[in-house]
N, C-alpha and C positions, 0 to 999 in steps of 0.2 A: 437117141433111144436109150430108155432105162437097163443099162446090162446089170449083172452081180459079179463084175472083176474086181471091183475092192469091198466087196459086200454091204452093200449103201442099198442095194434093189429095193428091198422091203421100207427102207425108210423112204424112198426119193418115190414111192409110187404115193405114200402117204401123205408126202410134201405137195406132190401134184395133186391131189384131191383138196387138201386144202387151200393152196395157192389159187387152183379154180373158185372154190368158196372167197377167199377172200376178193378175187376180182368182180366177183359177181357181185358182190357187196357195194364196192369202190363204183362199177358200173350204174347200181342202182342207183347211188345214191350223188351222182357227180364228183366222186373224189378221185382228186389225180393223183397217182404214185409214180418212181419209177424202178423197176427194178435197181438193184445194187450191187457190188462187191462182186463176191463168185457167180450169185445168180446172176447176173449182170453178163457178166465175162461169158457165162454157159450161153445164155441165150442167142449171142452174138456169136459167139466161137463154134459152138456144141449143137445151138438150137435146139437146148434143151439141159440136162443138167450136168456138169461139171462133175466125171463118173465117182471124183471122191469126195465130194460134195453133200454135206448132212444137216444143213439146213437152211432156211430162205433168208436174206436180205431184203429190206425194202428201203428206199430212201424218199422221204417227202417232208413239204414245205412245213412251215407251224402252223399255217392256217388250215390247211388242209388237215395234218392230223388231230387237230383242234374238233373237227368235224365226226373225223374216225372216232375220237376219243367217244366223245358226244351218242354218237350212234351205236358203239358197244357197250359204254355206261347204262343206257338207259334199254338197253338189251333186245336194241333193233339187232345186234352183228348176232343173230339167232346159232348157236351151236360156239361159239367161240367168248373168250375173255379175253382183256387184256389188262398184262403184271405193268403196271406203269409207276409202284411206287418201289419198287425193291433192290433197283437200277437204273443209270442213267441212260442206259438202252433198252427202251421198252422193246417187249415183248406179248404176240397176240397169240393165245393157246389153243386149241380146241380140246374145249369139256367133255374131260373122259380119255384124255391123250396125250401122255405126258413126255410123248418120244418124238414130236414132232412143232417148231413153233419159228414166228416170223419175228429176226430181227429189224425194228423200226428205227432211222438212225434219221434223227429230224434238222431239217434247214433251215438255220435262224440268219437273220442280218446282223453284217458287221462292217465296220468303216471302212470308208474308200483309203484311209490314210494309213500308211505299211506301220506306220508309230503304235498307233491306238488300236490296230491288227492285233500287233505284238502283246499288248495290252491284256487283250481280252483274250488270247490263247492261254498266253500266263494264268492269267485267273481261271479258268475253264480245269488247266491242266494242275492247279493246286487244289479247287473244288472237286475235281475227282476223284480225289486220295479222300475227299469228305464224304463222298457216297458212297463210302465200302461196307459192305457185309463181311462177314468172317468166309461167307465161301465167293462171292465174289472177289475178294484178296486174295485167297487160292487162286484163282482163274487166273486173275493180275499177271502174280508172279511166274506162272508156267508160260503166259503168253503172249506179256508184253516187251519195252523195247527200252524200258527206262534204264539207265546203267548209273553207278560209282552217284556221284550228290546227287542226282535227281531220285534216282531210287531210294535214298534213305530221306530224303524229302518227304517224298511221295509215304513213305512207312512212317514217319513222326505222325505226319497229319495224320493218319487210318486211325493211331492208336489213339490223337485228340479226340478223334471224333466220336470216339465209342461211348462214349455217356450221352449222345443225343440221340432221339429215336431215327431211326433210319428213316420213316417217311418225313420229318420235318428237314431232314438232308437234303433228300432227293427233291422237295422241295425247290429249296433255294439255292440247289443246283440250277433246275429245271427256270426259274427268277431269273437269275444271271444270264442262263443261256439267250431268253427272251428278248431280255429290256439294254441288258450292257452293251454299250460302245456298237449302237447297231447303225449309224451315220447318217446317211441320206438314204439307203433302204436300194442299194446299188448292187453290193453283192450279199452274198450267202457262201454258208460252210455246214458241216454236220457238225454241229456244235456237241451232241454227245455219242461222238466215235470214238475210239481210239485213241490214244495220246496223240500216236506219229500221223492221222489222218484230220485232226480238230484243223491243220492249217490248211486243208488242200480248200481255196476262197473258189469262187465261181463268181459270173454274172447273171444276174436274178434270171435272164430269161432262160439261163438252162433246164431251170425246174418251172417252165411255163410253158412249155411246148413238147410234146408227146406223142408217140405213135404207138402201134402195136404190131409185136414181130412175135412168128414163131416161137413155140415153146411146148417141146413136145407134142401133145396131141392138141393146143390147146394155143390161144393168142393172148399176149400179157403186155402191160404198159411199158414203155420206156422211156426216158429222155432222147427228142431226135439229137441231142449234143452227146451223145453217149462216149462217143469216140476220145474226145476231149475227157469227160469224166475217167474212164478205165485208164487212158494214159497217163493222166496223173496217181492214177492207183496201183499201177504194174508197169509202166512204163510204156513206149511206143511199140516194142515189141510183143504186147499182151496176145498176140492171137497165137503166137507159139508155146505149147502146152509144156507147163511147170508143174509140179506134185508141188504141193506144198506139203511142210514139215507135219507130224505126226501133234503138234502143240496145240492146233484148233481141234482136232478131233479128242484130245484130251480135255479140253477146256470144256468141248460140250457136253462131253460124257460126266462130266460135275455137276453139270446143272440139270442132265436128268435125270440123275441118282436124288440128290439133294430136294427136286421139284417131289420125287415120285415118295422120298421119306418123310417127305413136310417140312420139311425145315426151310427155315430162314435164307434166301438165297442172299 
């Protein structure tokens, strides 16, 4: 149930309103998702939202979003947009609302061989020092995990990359993620998460089979492998309630400052 104990009420009623919208879409249109991250964890733990919890997760396959993409480009997803060049975490808006929007965090294939894993993590986690904006590097820095040579790595490449347009980045970011070192098409990963999450690999059929469980007033998709997914996300003991730190609630209050003054996220 939506309380106001961390004062999230008015945003997580708005989240639900959309999250309905976008199921109802996904529904039409045969697209499978599965919830993610803290939505994920709410759903399961909470059966419904995660009370400091300010915005949605989704997690879904390439071809699938392929399809998503498809159908809000051409402006069947009616009341919504989605930012897919300005990050390597797309994100789906709704038109006229800038306090409210769904992280898309997509599963690409990658080899069965832990070598060529390795490989293509590396590569993912130096191409995303190349998709930075100046306020997406703010976000970086407040709320990721990179420390001592990876973090100044990680700042070398930001500052190379500023002479090229940010959509031809996110580009061939989004190339790599696709096509590189994806092997016999065995597992899958969220090729543009997080640094510390691009490794957690799965087996393709986690993102091929699906139920739907409580959520709030309302029923929502999940992975029946869920269990598996959050444990490697939080660990085995995910269903005992942790606050997290005050740095994600920072990091989004950037983006909807930034969304709502126009600028360049």
């Amino acid at each position: 149930m939506i309380t106001n104990e961390y004062g999230m009420a008015n945003i997580q009623k708005e989240l639900l309103c959309f999250i309905k919208q976008f199921d109802g879409l996904c529904r039409k249109n045969n697209i499978q998702y599965t919830l993610h991250g803290g939505t994920l964890l709410g759903a399961i733990r909470e059966k419904g939202f995660i009370p400091w919890d300010d915005d949605i997760d989704i997690g879904i396959t390439r071809e699938q979003y392929e399809k998503l993409k498809e159908l809000i480009l051409t402006d069947k997803g009616k009341g919504v947009y989605l930012d897919c060049n300005r990050d390597k975490i797309k994100k789906i808006w709704l038109k006229g609302n800038e306090n409210v929007w769904i992280d898309i965090f997509i599963y690409d294939f990658i080899s069965e061989k832990k070598s060529v894993q390795s490989l293509k993590i590396l590569g993912l986690k130096l191409l995303s020092a190349f998709t930075k904006s100046k306020i997406t590097m703010s976000a970086f820095r407040i709320n990721n995990r990179a420390k001592g040579l990876s973090k100044f790595v990680y700042e070398i490449i930001y500052i190379i990359s500023k002479p090229f347009p940010l959509e031809y980045r996110i580009k061939k970011f989004d190339k790599f993620c696709k096509y590189a070192f994806i092997g016999k098409k065995q597992y899958i990963h969220r090729s543009n998460d997080q640094l510390w999450a691009m490794p957690m690999i799965i087996p393709v059929n986690y993102m091929t089979e699906f139920a739907y469980v409580n959520f709030e007033d309302t029923e929502l998709m999940i992975s029946t492998h869920y269990d598996a997914i959050l444990t490697q996300l939080y660990g085995s003991n995910y269903m005992t309630p942790k606050k997290v730190t005050e740095k994600a609630q920072a990091v989004h209050n950037i983006t909807r400052k930034n969304i709502k003054d126009k600028e360049q996220i």
